[in-house]
Phi, psi and omega in degrees: 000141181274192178245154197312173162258128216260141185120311187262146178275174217269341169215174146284126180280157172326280190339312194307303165343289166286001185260309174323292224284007173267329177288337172288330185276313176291307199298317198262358146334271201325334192269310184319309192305308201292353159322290249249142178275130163225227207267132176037037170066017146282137184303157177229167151260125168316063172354307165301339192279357176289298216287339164301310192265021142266335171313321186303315220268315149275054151266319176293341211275125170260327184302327200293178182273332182293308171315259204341312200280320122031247182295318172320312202281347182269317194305308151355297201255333177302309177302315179284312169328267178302004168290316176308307221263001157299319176261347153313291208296009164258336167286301166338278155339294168251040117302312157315312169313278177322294173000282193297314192290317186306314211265292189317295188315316198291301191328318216287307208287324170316335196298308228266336182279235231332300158317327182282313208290345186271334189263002177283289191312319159283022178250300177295335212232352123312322188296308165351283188289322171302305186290341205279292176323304200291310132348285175304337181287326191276348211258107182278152185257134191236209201251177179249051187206170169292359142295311176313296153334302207270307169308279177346285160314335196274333162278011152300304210286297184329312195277351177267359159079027182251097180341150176122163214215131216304330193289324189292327172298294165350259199311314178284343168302298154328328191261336196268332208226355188073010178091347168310049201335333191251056179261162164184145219244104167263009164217027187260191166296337177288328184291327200288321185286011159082049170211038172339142194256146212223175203015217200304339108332316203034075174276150197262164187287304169312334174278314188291312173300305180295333166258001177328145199226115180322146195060011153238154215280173183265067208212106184294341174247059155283119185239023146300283206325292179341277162349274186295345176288295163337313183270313181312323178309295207302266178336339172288303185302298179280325200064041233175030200318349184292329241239351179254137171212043182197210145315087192241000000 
C-alpha cells in the first residue's frame, strides 16, 4: 500500500470526476481545433465545443443551483402527486362510506315502516275483535215467545223510526191472533180474493211486502217480521199501531 499524500483525500468524488473529465474534454477541443489554421494564422475555439464541457461539468454537480432547483421542482410534483392521490383516495372512501351509510338508514327505515305497518294492523285487528266482543255482549238475547216477539220488534222499529208501544202491540195481537204466530184467516174477503191474512197481525201478503222492514225475514209467519210489518202499515195509516182498536 502506498502512502497518503499528506493534504489529499484517500479518491475522488463524482463532482471531481466530472469537472477532470470535462477539462480533458475541453483540452483535446482545444488541440483538435488548434491543427486547423485559421484567419492571420491563428487558432479558433468551437463555442459549442465550451458550452458542451461546461454542460459536463455542472450536471453531475448536486450543489449546483440549476441541480437544486431540479430537485426542488421534482419533489414538488412527487408532493402534489401524492397529495391527489391521497384525496382521491379520501374521496373514494367517503363515497363508500355515504353508501354504506345511505344503505343501512334506506334498510333501517324499511325494517321500522314494516314493523309499524304489523303493529298498525294487530292494533286494528285487536280493536276489531274487542268492538266484535263488545257487541255480542251489548246484542240482548231475547226469548222466544210473545214477550221476546214484542221486544225484538220494537227495537227494530225503534232504529227504524216506527212508532209504537209494547201494550199497543200486546193488545191487537191478542185480538187478531190470540198471540199464535202460525194463525191465518180462510174465510174473511181476503181469503175468498186468495190473499189470506197470516200470522200474529194477521197481515195480508201484498201489505207485508210493501211495508216489510230490511233486516227482518221475509216470512209473514215470522213474527218479528209480521210485527215490524205490521206496525210499519199502521203508522203509515194510523199513525200508530197504539191508534188501532179493531179490524185495520
Amino acid at each position: 500500500m502506498s502512502a497518503k499524500t499528506p493534504g489529499h483525500s484517500r479518491g475522488l468524488n463524482k463532482t471531481h470526476k466530472a469537472t477532470i473529465a470535462g477539462v480533458a474534454a475541453l483540452s483535446a477541443a482545444a488541440i483538435g481545433f488548434s491543427l486547423i489554421p485559421g484567419n492571420g494564422g491563428s487558432t479558433e475555439v468551437e463555442p459549442q465545443a465550451l458550452a458542451g464541457t461546461q454542460q459536463v461539468a455542472w450536471a453531475y454537480d448536486a450543489n449546483s443551483p440549476q441541480a437544486k432547483a431540479l430537485a426542488a421542482s421534482l419533489d414538488s410534483q412527487q408532493s402534489t402527486i401524492a397529495l391527489k392521490a391521497k384525496q382521491d383516495a379520501a374521496k373514494v372512501k367517503a363515497a363508500v362510506d355515504a353508501k354504506a351509510k345511505a344503505d343501512a338508514k334506506a334498510k333501517a327505515d324499511a325494517k321500522a315502516k314494516a314493523e309499524a305497518k304489523a303493529k298498525a294492523e294487530a292494533k286494528k285487528r285487536a280493536e276489531a275483535k274487542s268492538a266484535a266482543s263488545r257487541a255480542a255482549v251489548r246484542k240482548p238475547v231475547y226469548a222466544n215467545n210473545l214477550d221476546g216477539w214484542i221486544r225484538e220488534a220494537l227495537s227494530i222499529m225503534d232504529k227504524h223510526n216506527i212508532p209504537g208501544t209494547y201494550n199497543g202491540i200486546h193488545k191487537n195481537v191478542m185480538r187478531e191472533s190470540s198471540g199464535n204466530p202460525l194463525a191465518i184467516n180462510n174465510w174473511d174477503i181476503n181469503a175468498i180474493n186468495g190473499v189470506p191474512s197470516k200470522g200474529l197481525l194477521q197481515v195480508i201478503y201484498p201489505t207485508f211486502k210493501a211495508y216489510h222492514v230490511p233486516g227482518t225475514k221475509f216470512d209473514q209467519y215470522d213474527p218479528v217480521a209480521n210485527i215490524v210489518a205490521a206496525c210499519n202499515y199502521a203508522a203509515d195509516r194510523y199513525g200508530t199501531i197504539d191508534n188501532v182498536n179493531s179490524a185495520y
